[in-house]
C-alpha positions as CSV (number, residue, x, y, z in Angstrom):
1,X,-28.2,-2.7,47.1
2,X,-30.6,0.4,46.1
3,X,-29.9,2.2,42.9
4,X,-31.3,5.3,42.7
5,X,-29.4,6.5,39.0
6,X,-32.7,5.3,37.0
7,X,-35.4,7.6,39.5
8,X,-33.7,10.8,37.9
9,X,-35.1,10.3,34.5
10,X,-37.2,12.9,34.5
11,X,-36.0,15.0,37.3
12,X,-33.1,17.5,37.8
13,X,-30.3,16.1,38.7
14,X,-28.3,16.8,42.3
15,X,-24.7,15.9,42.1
16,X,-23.5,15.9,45.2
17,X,-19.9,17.9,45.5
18,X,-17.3,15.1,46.5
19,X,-14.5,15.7,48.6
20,X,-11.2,14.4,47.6
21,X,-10.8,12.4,50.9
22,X,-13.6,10.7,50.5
23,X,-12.8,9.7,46.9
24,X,-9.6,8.6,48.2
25,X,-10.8,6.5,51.4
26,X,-13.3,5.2,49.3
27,X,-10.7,3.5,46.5
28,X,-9.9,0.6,48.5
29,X,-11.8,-2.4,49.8
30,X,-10.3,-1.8,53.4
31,X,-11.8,-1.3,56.7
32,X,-10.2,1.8,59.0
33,X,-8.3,0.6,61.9
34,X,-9.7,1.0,65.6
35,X,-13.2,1.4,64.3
36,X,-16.4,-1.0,64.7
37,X,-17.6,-1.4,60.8
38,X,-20.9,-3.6,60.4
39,X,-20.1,-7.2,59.3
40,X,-19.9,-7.5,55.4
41,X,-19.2,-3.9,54.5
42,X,-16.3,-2.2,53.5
43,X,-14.5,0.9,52.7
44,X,-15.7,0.3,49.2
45,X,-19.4,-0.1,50.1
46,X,-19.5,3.5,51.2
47,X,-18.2,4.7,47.6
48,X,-21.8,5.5,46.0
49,X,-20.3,5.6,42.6
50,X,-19.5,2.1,42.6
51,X,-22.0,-0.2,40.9
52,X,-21.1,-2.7,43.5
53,X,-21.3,-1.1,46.7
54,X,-23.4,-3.4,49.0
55,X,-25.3,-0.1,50.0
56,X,-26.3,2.0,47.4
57,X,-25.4,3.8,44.0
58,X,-26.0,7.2,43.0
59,X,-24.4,7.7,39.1
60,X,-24.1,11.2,39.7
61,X,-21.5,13.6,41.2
62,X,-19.4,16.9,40.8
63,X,-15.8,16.4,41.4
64,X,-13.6,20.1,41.6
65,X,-10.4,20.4,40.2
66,X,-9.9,23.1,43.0
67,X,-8.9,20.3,45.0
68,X,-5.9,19.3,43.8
69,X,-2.6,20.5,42.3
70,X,-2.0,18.8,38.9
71,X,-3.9,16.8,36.8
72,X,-1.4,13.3,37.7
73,X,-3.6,9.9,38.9
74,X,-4.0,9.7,42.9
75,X,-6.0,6.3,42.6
76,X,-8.9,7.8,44.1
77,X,-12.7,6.4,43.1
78,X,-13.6,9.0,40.8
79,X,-10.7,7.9,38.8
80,X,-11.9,4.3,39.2
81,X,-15.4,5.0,37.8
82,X,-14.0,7.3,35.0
83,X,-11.5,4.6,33.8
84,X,-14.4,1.3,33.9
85,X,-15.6,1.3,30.5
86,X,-18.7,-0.2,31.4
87,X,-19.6,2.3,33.6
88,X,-21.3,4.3,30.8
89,X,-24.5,4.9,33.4
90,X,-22.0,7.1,35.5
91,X,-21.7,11.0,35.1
92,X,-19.4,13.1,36.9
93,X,-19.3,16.8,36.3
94,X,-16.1,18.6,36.6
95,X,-15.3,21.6,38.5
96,X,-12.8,24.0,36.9
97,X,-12.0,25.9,40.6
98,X,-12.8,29.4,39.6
99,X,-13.9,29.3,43.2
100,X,-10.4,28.8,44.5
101,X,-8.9,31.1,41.0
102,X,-11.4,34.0,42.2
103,X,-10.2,33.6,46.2
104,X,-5.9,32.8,44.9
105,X,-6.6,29.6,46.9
106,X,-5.9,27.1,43.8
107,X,-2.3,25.8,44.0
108,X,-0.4,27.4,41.7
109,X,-1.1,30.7,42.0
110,X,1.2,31.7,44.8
111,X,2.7,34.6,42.5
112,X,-0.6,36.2,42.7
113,X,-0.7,36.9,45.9
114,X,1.0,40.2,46.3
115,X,-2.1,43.0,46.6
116,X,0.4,45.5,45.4
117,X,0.4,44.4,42.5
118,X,-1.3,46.3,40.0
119,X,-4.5,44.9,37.9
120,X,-2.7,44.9,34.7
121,X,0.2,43.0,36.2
122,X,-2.1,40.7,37.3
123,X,-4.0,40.0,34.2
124,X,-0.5,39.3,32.2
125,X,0.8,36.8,35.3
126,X,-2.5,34.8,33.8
127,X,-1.8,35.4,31.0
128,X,1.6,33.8,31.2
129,X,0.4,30.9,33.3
130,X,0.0,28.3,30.9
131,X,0.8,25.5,33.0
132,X,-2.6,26.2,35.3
133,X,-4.8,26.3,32.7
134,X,-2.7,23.1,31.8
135,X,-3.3,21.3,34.2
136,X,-7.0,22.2,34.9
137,X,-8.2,20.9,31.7
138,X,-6.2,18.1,31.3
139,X,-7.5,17.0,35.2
140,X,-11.1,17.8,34.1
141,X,-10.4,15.5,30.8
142,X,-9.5,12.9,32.7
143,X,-12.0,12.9,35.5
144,X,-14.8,13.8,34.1
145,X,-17.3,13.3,31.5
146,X,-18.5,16.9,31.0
147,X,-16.6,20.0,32.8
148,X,-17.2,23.8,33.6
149,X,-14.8,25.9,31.4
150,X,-12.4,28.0,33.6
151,X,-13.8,31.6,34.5
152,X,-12.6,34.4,36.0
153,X,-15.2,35.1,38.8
154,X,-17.0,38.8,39.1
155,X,-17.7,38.5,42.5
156,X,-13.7,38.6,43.2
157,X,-14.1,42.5,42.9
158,X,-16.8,42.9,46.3
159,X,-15.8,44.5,49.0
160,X,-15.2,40.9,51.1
161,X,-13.2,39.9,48.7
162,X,-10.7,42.7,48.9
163,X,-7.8,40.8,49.7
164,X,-8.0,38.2,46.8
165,X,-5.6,38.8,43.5
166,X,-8.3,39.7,41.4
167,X,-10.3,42.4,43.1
168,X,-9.0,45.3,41.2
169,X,-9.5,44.0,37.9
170,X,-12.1,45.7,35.9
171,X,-15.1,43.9,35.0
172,X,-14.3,43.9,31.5
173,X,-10.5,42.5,32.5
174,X,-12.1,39.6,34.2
175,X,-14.4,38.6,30.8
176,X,-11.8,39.6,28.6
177,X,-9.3,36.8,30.5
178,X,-12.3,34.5,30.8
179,X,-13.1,34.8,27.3
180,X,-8.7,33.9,26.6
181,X,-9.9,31.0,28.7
182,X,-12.6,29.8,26.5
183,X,-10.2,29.8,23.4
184,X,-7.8,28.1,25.6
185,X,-10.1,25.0,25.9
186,X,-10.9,25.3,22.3
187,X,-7.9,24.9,21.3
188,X,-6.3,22.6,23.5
189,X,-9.6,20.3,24.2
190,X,-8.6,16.7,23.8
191,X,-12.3,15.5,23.2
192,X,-12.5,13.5,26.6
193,X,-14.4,15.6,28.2
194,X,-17.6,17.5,27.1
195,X,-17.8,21.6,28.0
196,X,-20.2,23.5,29.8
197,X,-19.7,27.4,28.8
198,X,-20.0,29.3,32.5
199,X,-22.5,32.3,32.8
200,X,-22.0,34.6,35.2
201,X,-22.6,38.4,36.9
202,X,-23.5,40.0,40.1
203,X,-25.4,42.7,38.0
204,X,-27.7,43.0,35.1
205,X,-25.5,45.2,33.2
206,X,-22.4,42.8,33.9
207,X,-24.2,39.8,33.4
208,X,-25.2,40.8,30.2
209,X,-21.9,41.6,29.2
210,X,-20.5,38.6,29.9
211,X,-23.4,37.1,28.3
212,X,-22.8,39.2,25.2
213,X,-18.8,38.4,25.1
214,X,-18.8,34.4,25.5
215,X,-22.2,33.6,23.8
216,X,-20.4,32.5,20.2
217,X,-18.1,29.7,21.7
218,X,-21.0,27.2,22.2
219,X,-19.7,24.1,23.5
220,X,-22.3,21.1,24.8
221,X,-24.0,23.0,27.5
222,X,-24.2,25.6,30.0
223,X,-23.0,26.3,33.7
224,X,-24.8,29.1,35.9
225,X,-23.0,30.3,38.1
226,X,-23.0,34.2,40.5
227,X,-26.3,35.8,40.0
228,X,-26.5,34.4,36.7
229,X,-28.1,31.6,38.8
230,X,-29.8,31.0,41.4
231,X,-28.1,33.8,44.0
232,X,-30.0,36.2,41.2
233,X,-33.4,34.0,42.4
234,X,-35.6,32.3,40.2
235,X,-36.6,34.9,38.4
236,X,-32.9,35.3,37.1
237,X,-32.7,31.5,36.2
238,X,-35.7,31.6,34.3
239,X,-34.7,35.0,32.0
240,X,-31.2,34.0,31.4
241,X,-33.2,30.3,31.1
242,X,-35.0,32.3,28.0
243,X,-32.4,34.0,26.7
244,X,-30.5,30.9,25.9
245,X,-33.4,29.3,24.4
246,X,-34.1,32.5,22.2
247,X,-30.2,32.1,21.4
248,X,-30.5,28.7,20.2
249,X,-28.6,27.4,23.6
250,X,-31.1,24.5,23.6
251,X,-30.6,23.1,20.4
252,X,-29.6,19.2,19.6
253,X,-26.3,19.1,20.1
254,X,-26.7,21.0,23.7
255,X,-27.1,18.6,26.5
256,X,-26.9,19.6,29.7
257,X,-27.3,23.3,31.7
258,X,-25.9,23.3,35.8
259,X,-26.5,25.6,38.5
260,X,-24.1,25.5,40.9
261,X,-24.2,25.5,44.7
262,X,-27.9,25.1,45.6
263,X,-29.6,22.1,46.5
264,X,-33.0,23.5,48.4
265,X,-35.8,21.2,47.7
266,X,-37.7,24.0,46.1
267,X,-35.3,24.7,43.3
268,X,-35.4,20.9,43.2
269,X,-38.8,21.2,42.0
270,X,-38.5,24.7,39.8
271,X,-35.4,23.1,37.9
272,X,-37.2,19.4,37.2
273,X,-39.8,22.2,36.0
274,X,-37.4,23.8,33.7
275,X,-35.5,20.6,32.5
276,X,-38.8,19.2,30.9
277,X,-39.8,22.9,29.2
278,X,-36.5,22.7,27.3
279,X,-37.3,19.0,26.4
280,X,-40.6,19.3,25.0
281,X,-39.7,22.9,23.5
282,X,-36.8,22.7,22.2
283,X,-37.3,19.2,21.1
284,X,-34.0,18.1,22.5
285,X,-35.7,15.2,24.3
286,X,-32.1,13.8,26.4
287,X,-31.5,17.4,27.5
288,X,-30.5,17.3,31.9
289,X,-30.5,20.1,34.4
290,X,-28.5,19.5,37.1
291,X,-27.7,21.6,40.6
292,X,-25.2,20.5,43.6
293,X,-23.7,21.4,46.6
294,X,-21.2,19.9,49.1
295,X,-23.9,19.7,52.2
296,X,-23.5,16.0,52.3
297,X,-19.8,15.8,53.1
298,X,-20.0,19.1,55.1
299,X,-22.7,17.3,57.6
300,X,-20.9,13.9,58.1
301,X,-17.5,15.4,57.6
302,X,-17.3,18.4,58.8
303,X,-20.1,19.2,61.5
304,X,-20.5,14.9,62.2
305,X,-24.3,15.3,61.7
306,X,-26.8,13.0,60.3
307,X,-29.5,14.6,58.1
308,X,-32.9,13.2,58.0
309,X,-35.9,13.5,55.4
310,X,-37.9,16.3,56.2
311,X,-41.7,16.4,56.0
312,X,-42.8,18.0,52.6
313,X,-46.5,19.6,52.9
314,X,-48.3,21.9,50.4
315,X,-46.3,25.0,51.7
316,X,-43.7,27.0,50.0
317,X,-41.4,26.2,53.2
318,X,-41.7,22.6,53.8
């Protein structure tokens, strides 16, 4: 069995984005039916989570509570590994599915659906729907060990997002709710889980807004997310990278900043970069970057492709 956990020491961190079906095939020691499996190996082998697999373990991963519908135990892997106390090696990071909030995907939210509906209507339905934000964190308590907090996304009001609930909400609707959520979580936080404060924007001037309204509720980290991270390039990153330093984001008792959805070699390299700044200048020497994306389980799930190392030379592309 490899273990890779141990080589991340000093690197950023990919978490791969698991899928709920996996997590759920994964759960038993079984073999599925009609298929050749290689002698030895079972279902269980191909969870990467578990310390025992026959294969390989990876102690990293980002599990969304987009996913699902409530926060009540399906017996899937991720549960397994959260449960095993002496699994303290193992990190998951939890989604809070403001990707499926921002779209009116996440279950739940079928009242919202209705584009008549006015943007102040809107904002009181969330208001009022206490048993979604219920659910969310009391799922990411008890799947993971730290978790997004639950924003309102600003890229729900472009143009090819026109048909999702949120689109006619004003930019300062969508922080203000965000910001409810944040005192939400602060108040209701069971201790389980450890928070990651989401950044976000798709401008400068709303990016620092949002920047400007949730920057007070400091939690154990931070999450980039929009143009706050790396859709904004790495020129973004590395000023809103900054800004929390100069904020006293990095400080002992901070411990870990994601960027979500990119996993390109390069900003492999630029956020390993980044990761051992804050160490040595913030003297917060345990402090982890991390970045993910579902590409994994997209390839072999999805598109039933294998991927294959590239060839990494000295240029910019390889």
């Amino acid at each position: 069995m490899i273990d890779l956990t141990a080589r991340y020491n000093d690197y950023a961190v990919y978490l791969p984005a698991l899928q709920k079906s996996y997590a759920l095939a994964t759960a038993k020691a079984t073999k599925p039916k009609n298929r050749p499996f290689p002698k030895g190996i079972n279902m269980r082998d191909l969870d990467f989570l578990n310390p025992k697999s026959r294969l390989w373990h990876y102690g990293y991963a980002l599990y969304s509570a987009g996913q699902f519908t409530s926060s009540v135990p399906i017996g899937c892997s991720v549960e397994q590994c959260r449960d095993n106390p002496d699994n303290t090696h193992i990190t998951i990071l939890g989604d809070s599915g403001g990707y499926q909030i921002g779209k009116g995907t996440l279950k739940g939210m079928d009242g919202f659906k209705d584009n008549a509906l006015k943007p102040d209507v809107i904002c009181r339905k969330w208001r009022s729907s206490g048993d979604i934000r219920k659910w969310i964190v009391n799922w990411l308590e008890a799947n993971s060990h730290y978790a997004m907090t639950i924003d309102m996304p600003l890229w729900a009001k472009d143009a090819s997002n026109s048909e999702t609930p949120f689109h006619h909400c004003s930019i300062e609707q969508l922080i203000d709710l965000s910001v409810e959520n944040l005192k939400y979580i602060k108040r209701y936080q069971k201790g389980n889980t450890k928070w990651l404060s989401v950044l976000q924007g798709t401008t400068p001037k709303d990016s620092k807004q949002w920047w400007d309204a949730v920057k007070h509720y400091r939690f154990s980290g931070w999450a980039l997310a929009g143009n706050v991270g790396w859709r904004g390039g790495i020129e973004n990153v590395l000023y809103y990278t900054m800004l929390l330093r100069d904020g006293g984001g990095f400080e002992l008792g901070q411990e870990w900043m994601h960027v979500l959805g990119v996993s390109q070699p390069k900003w492999a390299v630029s956020l390993s970069a980044i990761q051992r700044g804050i160490r040595k200048h913030c003297k917060n020497p345990n402090f982890r970057v991390s970045f993910d994306s579902a590409s994994p389980f997209q390839l072999g799930g999805r598109y039933q492709r294998v991927a294959r190392y590239p060839k990494f030379g000295k240029e910019l592309g390889s």
